[in-house]
MDAnalysis code that builds the backbone (N, CA, C; Angstrom):
import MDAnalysis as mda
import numpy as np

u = mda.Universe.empty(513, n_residues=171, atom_resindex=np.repeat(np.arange(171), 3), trajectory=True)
u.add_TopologyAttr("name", ["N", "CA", "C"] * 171)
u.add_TopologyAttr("resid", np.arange(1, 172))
u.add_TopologyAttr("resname", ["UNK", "UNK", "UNK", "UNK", "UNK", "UNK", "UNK", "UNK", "UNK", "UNK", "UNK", "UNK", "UNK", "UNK", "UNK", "UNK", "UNK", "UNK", "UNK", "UNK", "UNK", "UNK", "UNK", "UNK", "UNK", "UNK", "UNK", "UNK", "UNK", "UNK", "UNK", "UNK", "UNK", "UNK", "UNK", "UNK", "UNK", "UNK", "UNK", "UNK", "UNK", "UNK", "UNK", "UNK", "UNK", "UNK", "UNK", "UNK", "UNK", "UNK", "UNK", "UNK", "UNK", "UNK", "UNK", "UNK", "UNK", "UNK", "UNK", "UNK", "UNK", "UNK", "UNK", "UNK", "UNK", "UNK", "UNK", "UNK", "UNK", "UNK", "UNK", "UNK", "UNK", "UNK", "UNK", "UNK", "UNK", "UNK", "UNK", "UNK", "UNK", "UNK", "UNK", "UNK", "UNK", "UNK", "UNK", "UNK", "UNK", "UNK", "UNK", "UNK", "UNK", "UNK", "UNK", "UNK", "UNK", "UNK", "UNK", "UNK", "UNK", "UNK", "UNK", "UNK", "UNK", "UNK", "UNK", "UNK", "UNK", "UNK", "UNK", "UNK", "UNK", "UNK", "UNK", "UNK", "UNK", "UNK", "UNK", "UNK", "UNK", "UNK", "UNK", "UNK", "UNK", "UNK", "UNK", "UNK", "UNK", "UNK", "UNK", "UNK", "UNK", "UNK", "UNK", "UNK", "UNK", "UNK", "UNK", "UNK", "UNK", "UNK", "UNK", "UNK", "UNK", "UNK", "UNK", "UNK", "UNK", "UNK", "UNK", "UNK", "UNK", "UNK", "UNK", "UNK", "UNK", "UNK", "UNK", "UNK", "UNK", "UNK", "UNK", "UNK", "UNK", "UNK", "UNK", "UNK", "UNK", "UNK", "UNK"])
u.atoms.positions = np.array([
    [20.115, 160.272, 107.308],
    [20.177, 160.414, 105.876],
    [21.646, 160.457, 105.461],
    [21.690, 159.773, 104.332],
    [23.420, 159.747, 103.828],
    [24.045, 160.743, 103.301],
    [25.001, 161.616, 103.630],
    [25.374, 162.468, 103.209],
    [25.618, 162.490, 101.549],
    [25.410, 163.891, 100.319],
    [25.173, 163.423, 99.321],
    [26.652, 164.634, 98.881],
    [27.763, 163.724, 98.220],
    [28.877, 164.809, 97.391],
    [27.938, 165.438, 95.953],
    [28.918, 166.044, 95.957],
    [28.576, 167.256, 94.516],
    [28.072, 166.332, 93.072],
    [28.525, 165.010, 93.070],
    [28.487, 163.922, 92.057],
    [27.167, 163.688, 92.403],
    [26.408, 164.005, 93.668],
    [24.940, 162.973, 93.956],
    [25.052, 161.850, 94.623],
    [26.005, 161.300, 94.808],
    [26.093, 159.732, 95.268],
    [26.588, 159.961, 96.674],
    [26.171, 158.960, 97.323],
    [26.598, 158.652, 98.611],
    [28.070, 158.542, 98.588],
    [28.964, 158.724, 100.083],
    [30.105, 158.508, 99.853],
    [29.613, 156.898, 100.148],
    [30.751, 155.688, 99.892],
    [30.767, 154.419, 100.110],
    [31.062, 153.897, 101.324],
    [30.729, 153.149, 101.619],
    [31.262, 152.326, 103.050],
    [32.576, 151.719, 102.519],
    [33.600, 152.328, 103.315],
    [34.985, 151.912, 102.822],
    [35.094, 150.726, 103.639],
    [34.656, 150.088, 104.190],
    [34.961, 148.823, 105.316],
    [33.887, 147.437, 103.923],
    [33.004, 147.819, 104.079],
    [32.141, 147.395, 102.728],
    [33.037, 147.240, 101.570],
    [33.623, 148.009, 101.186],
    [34.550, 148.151, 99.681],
    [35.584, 147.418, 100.016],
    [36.293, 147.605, 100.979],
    [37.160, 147.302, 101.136],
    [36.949, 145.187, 101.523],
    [35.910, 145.172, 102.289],
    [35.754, 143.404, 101.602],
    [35.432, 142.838, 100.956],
    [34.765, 143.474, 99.980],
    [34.453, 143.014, 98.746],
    [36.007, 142.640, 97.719],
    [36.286, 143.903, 97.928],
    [37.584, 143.585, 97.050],
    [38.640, 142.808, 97.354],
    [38.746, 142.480, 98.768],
    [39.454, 141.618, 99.462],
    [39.199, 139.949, 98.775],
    [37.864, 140.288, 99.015],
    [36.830, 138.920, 98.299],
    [37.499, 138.749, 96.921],
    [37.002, 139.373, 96.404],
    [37.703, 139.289, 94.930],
    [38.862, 138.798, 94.417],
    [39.557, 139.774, 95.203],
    [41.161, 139.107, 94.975],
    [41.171, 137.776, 95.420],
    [40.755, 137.224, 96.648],
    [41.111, 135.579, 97.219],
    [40.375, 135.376, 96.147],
    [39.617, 134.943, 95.392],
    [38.433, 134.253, 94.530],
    [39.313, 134.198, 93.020],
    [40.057, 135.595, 93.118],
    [40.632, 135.498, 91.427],
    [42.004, 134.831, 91.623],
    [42.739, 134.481, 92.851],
    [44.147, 133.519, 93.488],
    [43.434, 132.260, 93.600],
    [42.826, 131.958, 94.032],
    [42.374, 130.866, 93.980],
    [41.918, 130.316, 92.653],
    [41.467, 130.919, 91.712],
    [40.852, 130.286, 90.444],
    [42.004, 130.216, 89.806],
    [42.648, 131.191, 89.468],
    [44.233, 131.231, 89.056],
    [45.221, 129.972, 89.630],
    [45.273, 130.252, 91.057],
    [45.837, 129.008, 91.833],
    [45.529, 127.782, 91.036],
    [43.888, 126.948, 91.109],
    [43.414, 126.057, 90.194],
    [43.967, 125.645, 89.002],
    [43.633, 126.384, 87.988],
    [44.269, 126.416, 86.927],
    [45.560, 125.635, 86.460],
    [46.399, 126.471, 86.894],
    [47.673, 126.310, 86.777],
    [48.317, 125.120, 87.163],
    [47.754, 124.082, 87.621],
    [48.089, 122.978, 87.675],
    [47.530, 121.744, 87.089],
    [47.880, 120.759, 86.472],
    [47.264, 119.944, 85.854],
    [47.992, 118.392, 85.478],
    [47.352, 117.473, 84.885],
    [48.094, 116.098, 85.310],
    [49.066, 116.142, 83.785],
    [49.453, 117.253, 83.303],
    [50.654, 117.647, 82.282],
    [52.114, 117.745, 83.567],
    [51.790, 117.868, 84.740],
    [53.269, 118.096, 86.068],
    [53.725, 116.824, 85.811],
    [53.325, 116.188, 85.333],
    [53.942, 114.407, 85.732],
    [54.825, 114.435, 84.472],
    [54.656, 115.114, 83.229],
    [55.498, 114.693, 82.034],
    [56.750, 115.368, 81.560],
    [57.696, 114.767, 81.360],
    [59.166, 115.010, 81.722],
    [59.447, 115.523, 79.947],
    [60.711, 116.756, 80.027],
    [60.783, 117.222, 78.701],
    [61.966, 115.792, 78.342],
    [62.078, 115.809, 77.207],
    [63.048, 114.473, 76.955],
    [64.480, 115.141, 76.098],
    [64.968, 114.027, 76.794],
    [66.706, 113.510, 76.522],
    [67.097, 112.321, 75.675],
    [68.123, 112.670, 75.257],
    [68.794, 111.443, 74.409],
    [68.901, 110.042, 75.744],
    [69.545, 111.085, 76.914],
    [69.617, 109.782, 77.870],
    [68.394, 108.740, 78.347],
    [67.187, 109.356, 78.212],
    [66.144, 109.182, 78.521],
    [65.535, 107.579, 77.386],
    [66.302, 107.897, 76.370],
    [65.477, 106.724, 74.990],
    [65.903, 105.065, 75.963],
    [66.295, 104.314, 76.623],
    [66.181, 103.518, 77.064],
    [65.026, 103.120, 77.914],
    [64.729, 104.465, 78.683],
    [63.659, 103.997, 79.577],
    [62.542, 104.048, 78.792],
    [62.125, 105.218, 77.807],
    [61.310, 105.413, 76.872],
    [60.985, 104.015, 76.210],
    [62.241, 103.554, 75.689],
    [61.696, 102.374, 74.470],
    [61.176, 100.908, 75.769],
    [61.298, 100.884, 76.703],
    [61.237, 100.135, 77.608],
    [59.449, 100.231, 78.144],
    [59.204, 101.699, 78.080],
    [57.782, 102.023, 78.586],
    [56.540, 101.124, 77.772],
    [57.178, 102.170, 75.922],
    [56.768, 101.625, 75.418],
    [56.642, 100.623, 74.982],
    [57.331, 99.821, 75.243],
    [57.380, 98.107, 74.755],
    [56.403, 97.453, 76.057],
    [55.844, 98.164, 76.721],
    [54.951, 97.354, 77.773],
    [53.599, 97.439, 77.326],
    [52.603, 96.709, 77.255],
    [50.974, 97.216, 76.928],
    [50.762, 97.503, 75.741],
    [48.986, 97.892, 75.757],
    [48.743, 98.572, 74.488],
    [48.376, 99.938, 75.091],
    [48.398, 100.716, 73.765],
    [48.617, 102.168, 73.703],
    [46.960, 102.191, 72.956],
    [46.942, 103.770, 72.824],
    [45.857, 104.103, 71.875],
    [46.164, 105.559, 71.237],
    [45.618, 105.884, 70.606],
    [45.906, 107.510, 69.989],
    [44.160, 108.015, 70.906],
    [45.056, 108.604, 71.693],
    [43.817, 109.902, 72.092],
    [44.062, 111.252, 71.850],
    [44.710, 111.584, 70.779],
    [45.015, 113.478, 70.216],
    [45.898, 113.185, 68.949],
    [45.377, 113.404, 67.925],
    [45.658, 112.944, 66.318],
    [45.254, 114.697, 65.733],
    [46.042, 115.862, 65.492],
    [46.380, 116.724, 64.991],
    [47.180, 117.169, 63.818],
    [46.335, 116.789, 62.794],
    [46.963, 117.161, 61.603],
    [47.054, 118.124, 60.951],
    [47.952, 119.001, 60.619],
    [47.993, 120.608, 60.374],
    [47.549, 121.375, 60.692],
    [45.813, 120.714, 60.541],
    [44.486, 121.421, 60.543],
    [43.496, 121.539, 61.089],
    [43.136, 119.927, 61.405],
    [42.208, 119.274, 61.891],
    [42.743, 117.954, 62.455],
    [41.399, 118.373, 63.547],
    [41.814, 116.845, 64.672],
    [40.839, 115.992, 63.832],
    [42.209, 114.747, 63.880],
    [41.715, 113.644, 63.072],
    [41.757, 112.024, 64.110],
    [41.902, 113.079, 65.426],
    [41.564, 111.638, 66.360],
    [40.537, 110.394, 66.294],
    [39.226, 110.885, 65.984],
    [38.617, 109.987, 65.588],
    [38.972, 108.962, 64.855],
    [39.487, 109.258, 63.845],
    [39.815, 108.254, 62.689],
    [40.444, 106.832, 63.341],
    [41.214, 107.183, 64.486],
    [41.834, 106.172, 65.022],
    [41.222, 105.364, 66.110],
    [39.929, 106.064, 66.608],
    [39.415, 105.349, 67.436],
    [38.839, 103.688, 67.302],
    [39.073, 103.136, 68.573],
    [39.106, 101.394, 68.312],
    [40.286, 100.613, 68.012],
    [41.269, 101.550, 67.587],
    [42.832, 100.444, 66.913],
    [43.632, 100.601, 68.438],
    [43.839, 99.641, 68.197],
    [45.115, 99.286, 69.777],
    [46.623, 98.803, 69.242],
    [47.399, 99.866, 69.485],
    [48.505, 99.918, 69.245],
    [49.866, 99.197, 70.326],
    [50.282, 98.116, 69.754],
    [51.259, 97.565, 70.538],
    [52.705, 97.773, 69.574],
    [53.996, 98.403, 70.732],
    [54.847, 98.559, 70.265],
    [56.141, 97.805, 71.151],
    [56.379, 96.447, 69.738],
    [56.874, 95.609, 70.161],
    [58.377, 95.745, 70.290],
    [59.698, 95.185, 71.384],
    [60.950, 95.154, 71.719],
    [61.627, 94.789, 70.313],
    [61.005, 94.161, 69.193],
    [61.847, 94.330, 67.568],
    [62.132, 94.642, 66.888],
    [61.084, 95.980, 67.513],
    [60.885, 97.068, 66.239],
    [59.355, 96.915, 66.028],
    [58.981, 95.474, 65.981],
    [57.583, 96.519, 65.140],
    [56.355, 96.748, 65.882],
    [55.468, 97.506, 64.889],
    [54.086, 98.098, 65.817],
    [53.155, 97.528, 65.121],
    [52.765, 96.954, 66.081],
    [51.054, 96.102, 65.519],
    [50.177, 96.644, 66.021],
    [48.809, 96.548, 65.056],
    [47.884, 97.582, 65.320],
    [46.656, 97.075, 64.785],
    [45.603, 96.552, 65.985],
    [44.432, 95.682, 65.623],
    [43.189, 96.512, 65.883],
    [42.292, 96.533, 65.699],
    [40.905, 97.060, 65.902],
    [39.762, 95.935, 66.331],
    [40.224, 94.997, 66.189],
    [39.660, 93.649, 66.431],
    [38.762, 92.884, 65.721],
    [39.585, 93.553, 64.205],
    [38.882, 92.871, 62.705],
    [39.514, 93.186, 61.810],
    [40.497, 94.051, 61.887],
    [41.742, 93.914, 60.806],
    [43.292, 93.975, 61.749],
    [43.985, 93.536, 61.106],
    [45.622, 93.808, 62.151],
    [46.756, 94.668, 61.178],
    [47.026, 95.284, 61.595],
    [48.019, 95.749, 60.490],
    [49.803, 95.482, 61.186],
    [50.582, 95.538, 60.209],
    [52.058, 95.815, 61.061],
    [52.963, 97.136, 60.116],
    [53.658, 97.758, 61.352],
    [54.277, 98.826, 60.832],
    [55.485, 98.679, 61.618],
    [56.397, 99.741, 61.698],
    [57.471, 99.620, 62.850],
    [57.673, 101.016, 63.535],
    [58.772, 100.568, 64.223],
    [58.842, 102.175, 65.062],
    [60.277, 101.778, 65.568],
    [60.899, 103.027, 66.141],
    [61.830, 103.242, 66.454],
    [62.585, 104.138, 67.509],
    [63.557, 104.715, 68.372],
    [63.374, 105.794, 68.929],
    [65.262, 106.202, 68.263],
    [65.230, 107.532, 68.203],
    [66.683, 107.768, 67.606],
    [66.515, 109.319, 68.467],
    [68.065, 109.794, 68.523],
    [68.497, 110.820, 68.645],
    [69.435, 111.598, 67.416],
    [68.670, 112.371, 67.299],
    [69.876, 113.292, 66.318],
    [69.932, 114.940, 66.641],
    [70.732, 115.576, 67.330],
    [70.579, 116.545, 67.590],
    [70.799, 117.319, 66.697],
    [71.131, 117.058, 65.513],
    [71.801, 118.124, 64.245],
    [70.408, 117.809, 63.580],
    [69.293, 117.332, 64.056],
    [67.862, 117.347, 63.001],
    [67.117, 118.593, 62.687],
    [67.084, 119.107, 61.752],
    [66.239, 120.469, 61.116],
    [64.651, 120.470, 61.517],
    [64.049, 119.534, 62.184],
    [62.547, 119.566, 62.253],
    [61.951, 119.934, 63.092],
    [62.901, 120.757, 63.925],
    [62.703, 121.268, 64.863],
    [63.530, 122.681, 65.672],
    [63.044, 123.368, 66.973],
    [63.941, 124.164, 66.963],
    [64.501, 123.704, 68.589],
    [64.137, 122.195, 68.989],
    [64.778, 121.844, 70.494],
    [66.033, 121.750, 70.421],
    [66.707, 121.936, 71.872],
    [68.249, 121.721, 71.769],
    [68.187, 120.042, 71.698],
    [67.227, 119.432, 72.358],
    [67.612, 117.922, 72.262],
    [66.448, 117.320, 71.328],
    [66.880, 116.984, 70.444],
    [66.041, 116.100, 69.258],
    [65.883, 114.642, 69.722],
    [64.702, 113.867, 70.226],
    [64.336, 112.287, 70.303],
    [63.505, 112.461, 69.562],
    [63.476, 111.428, 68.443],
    [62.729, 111.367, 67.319],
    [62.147, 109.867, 67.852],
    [60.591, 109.869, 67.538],
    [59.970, 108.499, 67.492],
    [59.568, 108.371, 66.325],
    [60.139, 107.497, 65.569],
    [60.072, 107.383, 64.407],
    [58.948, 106.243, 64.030],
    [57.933, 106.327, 63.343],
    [56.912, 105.489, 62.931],
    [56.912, 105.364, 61.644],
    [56.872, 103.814, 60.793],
    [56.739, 103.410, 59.650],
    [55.470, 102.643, 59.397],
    [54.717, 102.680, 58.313],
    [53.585, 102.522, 58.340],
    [53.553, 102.450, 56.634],
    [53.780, 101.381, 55.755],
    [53.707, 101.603, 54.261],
    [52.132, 101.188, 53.600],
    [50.465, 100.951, 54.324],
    [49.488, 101.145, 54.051],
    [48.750, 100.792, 55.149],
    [47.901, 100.878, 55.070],
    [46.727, 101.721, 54.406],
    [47.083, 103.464, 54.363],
    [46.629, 103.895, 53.930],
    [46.559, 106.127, 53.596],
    [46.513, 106.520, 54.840],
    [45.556, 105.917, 55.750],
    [45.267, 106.273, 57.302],
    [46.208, 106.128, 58.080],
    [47.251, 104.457, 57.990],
    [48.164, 104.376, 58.966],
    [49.775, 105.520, 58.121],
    [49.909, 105.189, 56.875],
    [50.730, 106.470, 56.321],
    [51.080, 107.552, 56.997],
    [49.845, 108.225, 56.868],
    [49.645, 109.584, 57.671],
    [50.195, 109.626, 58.787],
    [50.528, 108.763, 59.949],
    [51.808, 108.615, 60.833],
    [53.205, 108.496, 60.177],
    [53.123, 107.750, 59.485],
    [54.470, 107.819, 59.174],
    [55.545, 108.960, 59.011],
    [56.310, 109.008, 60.551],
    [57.173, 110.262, 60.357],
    [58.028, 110.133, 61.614],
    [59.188, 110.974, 61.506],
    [59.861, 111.148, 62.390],
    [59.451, 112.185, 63.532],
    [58.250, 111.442, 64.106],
    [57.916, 112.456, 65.357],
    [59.115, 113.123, 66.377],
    [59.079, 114.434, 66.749],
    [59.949, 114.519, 67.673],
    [59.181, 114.145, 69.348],
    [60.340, 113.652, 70.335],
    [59.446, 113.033, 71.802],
    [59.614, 114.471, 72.246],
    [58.240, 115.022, 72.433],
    [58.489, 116.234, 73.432],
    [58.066, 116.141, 75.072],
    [57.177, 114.931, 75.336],
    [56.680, 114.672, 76.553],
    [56.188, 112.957, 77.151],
    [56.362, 112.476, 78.003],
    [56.175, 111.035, 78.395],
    [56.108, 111.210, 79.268],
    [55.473, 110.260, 79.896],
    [55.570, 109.499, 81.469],
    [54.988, 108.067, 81.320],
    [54.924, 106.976, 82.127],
    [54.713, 106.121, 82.093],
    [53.434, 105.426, 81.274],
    [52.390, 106.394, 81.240],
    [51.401, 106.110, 80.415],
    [51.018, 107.199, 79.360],
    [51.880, 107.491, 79.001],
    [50.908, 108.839, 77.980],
    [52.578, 109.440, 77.018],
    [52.525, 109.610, 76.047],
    [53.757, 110.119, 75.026],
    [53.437, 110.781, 74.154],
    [53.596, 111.935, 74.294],
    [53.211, 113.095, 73.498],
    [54.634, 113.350, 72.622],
    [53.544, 113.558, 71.159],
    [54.812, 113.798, 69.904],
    [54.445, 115.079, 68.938],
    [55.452, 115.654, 68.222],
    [55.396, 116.795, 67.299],
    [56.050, 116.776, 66.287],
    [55.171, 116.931, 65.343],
    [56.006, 117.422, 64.062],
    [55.958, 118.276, 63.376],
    [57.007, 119.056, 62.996],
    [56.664, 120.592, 62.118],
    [57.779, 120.295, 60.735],
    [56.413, 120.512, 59.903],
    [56.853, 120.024, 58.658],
    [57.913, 121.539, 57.989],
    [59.088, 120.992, 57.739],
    [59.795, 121.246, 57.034],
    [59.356, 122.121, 55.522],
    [58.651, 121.773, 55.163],
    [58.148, 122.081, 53.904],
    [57.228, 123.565, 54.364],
    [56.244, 123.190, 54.716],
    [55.158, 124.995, 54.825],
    [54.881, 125.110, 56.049],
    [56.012, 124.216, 57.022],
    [55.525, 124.688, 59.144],
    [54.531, 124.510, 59.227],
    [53.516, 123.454, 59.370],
    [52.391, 123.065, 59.544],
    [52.765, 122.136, 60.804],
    [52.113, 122.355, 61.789],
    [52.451, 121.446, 62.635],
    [51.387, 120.336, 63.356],
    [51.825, 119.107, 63.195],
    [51.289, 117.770, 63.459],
    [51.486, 117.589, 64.884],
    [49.985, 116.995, 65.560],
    [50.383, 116.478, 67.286],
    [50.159, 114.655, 67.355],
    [50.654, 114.249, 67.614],
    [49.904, 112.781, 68.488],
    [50.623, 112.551, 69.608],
    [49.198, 111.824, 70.330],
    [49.573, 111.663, 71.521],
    [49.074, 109.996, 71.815],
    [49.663, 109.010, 72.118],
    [49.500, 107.655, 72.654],
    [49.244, 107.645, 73.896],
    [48.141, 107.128, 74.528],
    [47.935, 106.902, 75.968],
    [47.797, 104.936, 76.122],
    [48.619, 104.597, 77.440],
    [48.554, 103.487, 77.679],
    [46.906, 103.039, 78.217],
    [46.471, 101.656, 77.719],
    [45.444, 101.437, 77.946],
    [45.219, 100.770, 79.090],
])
């Protein structure tokens, strides 16, 4: 019979307790471990030195918007189906494969830019004078992340800090 303390309860099997919790801990390092890694390791923070290889990436293929974040609401959908090519002249053409539109783009550095609080400002700059839908890009994105297929951009509006995401993935 198990001996019973003043509380009523058995004392515990400390060899028992003691692997359980052993258990635990490997199970909560390991999930943790998991986690913490993800296919975001591949994307490089950006440099002014960097806009050559950048405008070079992008001038290869078509792109697409897969993360369209506007202040408020994800407005990715809206863009789904348009294939975005961003051409070595400047401009960005953008078909769905029943209307084409043209806009332009650009990549600049200005480190004295207010739209942000990075030490290094690469602005991808997108022009877009209609339709309301392609507009709504129109801005001096700052480049906060790239790699060969994927370019993640931000903008924090000046006016009431609302902050805008898109992200282009190569197709």
């Amino acid at each position: 019979m198990p001996r019973l303390y003043t509380s009523g309860h058995s004392k515990p099997n400390n060899m028992k307790t003691t692997l359980k919790n052993l258990l635990l801990l490997v199970l909560t390092v390991l999930v943790f471990k998991s986690c913490s890694k993800d296919d975001d390791d591949n994307l490089k923070i950006v440099d002014a030195s960097e806009i050559p290889t950048i405008k070079a990436e992008i001038s290869t293929g078509d792109w697409r918007i897969t993360y369209y974040f506007d202040s408020d609401k994800d407005e990715t959908s809206d863009y789904a189906g348009y294939v975005f090519t961003f051409q070595e002249d400047g401009v960005l053409a953008v078909s769905n494969g029943s209307t084409a539109l043209s806009g332009a783009w650009s990549i600049t550095s200005s480190d004295n830019s207010n739209d942000d609080s990075s030490s290094s400002d690469v602005d991808f700059n997108i022009v877009f004078s209609s339709p309301d839908l392609f507009e709504e890009l129109s801005d001096d994105w700052e480049i906060k992340k790239y790699t060969s297929t994927t370019i993640e951009l931000i903008d924090i509006s000046g006016g009431d800090g609302s902050t805008d995401l898109l992200t282009f993935t190569k197709n």
